[in-house]
C-alpha positions, 0 to 999 in steps of 0.5 A, a space after each residue: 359761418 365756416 370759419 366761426 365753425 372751425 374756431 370752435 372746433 379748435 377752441 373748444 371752451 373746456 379744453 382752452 380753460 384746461 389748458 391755461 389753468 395747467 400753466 397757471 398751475 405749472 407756472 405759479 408752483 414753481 417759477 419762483 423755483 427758476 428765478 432762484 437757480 438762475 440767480 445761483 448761477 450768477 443770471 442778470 435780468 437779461 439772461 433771466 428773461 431769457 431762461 422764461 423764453 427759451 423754457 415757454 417756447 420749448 414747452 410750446 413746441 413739445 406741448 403743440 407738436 406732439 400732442 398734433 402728432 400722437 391725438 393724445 394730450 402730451 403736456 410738457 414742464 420744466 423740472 421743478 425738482 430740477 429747478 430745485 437741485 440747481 437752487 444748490 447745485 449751480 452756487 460757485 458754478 458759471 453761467 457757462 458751465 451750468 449751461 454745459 450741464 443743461 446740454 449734458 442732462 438734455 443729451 442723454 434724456 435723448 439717449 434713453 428716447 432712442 434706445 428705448 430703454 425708459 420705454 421698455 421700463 415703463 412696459 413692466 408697470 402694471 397699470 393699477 400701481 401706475 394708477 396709484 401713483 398718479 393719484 398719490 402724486 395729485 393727492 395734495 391738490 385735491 386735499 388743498 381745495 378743502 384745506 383753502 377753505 379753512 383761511 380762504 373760505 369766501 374764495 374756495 367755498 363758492 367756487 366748489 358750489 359753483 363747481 357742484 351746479 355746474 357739473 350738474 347743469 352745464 358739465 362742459 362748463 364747470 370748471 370754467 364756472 369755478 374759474 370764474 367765481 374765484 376771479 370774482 370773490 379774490 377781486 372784493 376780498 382784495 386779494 389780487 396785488 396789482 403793484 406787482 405786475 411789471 410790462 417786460 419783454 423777453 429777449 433770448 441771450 445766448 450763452 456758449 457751454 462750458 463742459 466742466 467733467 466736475 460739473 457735468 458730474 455733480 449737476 448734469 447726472 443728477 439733473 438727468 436723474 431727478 427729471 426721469 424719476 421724478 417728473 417722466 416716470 409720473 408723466 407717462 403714469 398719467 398718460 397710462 392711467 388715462 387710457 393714452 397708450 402713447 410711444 414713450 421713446 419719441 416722447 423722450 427723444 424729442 424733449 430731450 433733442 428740444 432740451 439741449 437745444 435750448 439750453 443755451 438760452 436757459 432751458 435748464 430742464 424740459 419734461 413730460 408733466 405729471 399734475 398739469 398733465 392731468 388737468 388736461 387728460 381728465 374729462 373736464 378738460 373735453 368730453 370726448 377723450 379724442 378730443 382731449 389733446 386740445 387742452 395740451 395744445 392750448 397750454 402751449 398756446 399759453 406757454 408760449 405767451 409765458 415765454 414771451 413775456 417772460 418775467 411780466 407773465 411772471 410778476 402777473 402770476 405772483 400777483 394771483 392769489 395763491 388761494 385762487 390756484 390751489 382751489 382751481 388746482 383741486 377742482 380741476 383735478 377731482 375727476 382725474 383723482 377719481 378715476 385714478 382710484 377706481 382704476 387702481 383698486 379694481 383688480 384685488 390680485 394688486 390692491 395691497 400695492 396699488 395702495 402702498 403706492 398710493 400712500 408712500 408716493 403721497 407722503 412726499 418723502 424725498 430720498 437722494 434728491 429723488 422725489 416720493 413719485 421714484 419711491 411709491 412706485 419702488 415700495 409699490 414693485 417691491 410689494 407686489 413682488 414679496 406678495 407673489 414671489 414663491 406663491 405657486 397656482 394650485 387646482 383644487 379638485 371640484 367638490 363631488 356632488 351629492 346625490 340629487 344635486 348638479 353640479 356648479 358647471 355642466 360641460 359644454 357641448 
């Protein structure tokens, strides 16, 4: 009775569910994007496997170890915007110096965590633009549970149903029905491609790093920059914008100290994750926030496993209907979305930026190799700035009272 007791506190349907669905999300959006920058750079089979190795146990450890450490929900990714610099980046580069550059980008992430200058950056965001940026940024999701609709309506429009009933009936449980119910609407209108699922395991393939200052120059710094920007910055939003005030230097410290580890294994880019964060930080995913770092320890439970299976985890997930995870996505993310927006509205003082974020961030934009999430919070500062720059606070003397009348305030005794 003891253990069965134990086994629910740590496995607490919710969060488990949260956290597989942050990796199918994370997984299925992006591991196309790894295949590919890995072919760029001239990857046999083996050495593919070994990328999918050494990117599911790094983001095991920092998923499982930090959330441990801190109480809070610390879900890790790979950079998908890396992933996608490295698609053009690494043609005409060797397995070698690519690695070189992994190693380089690793090292000064770890930089930045221990000089703390990222964090002493992110203490000078307010939270309502921070707020809007994470809404900005899972805009698209939640939109693509409706848009899912429009050619997948025998999938998303059940799950949203069941999703209604059960936050109704069985709050705890409604996402896990909405699972459910995709699962068994994909399966009779024939959308799963079995054919596709291939048994393989991954075996680590160690590749010595060749720092080439040309490479270092035109895939390490850029790598280093995009996975700041584009994938830390909005990672930390979501931790702030969910009431997680975690020490930022040792979350990058660490990621970064575990990034140039394993780059020599094919770790190309490890970060804090923003959307499949936010999966695991919502109420959804427990509903007792103290208990909410469950869900990130179970995405590293089921990273691991992605990892170790590598491209069988891979060739699984492509064979899941796309329709499945967008709907999934959107429902998983509508309280986080909501509460961002409450959260980002709420003080009228920085409403006009909090929604220029909101928007510009939203839009997708991408400038420099550098993702809208940089930008929406840039046009957010700058707007803000413009807005109280040369404003001077005023004290109007009180209006005299007319005779007969009190006046608004009595002084107090």
């Amino acid at each position: 009775m003891f253990a069965i007791t134990r086994l629910r506190a740590a496995a607490p349907p919710s969060a488990v569910v949260a956290g597989l669905i942050a990796v199918m999300v994370g997984v299925t959006s992006s591991a196309a994007l790894v295949f590919t920058a890995a072919k760029a750079a001239g990857a046999d089979s083996r050495e593919l496997s070994s990328w999918m190795l050494a990117l599911g146990v790094g983001l095991a450890c920092t998923c499982v170890g930090l959330s441990l450490r801190f109480r809070a929900p610390v879900v890790t990714a790979w950079s998908t915007p890396g992933a996608a610099l490295l698609t053009t980046g690494l043609s005409g580069v060797s397995m070698a110096q690519a690695v070189g550059a992994f190693v380089f980008s690793g090292l000064l992430i770890l930089v930045s965590g221990v000089t703390g200058w990222f964090s002493r950056l992110m203490g000078r965001i307010p939270v309502p633009l921070a707020a809007a940026l994470l809404a900005g940024v899972l805009l698209r999701f939640g939109t693509g549970l409706f848009s899912t609709m429009h050619h997948s309506f025998a999938v998303a429009f059940p799950m949203f149903v069941l999703y209604l009933l059960g936050r109704r009936l069985l709050p705890r449980y409604a996402v896990l029905l909405a699972l459910a119910a995709g699962v068994v609407a994909t399966v009779f209108t024939g959308g799963w491609q079995p054919d596709r699922v291939h048994l393989s395991l991954a075996t680590p393939v160690f590749t010595t790093p060749e720092f080439d200052w040309k490479v270092l120059v035109s895939v390490g710094a850029p790598l280093f920059v995009v996975t700041m920007a584009s994938q830390n910055l909005p990672g930390v939003a979501v931790l702030r914008g969910s009431g997680y005030d975690v020490p930022v230097s040792p979350l990058m410290t660490w990621t970064g100290a575990a990034n140039a580890v394993l780059a020599p294994f094919g770790a190309f880019g490890l970060n804090l994750a923003a959307i499949t964060a936010a999966i695991c930080t919502g109420e959804e995913a427990h509903p007792d926030r103290e208990k909410r770092y469950l869900a990130a320890v179970w995405a590293g439970v089921f990273y691991l496993c992605v990892g170790l299976l590598g491209a069988t985890v891979a060739s699984l997930l492509t064979a899941m209907p796309q329709e499945l995870v967008l709907a999934v996505a959107g429902i998983g993310l509508l309280a986080t979305i909501e509460s961002s927006l409450t959260t980002a509205l709420a003080d009228k003082a920085s409403r006009e930026a909090a929604v220029v974020t909101f928007l510009a961030t939203a839009s997708g934009v991408t400038l420099l190799g550098i993702g809208s999430a940089f930008w929406g919070l840039l046009a957010g500062l700058v707007t803000s700035a413009v807005a109280t720059v040369g404003r001077t606070r005023r004290t109007e003397p009180a209006p005299e009272p007319r005779p007969g009348e009190l006046p608004d305030e009595l002084p107090v005794r």
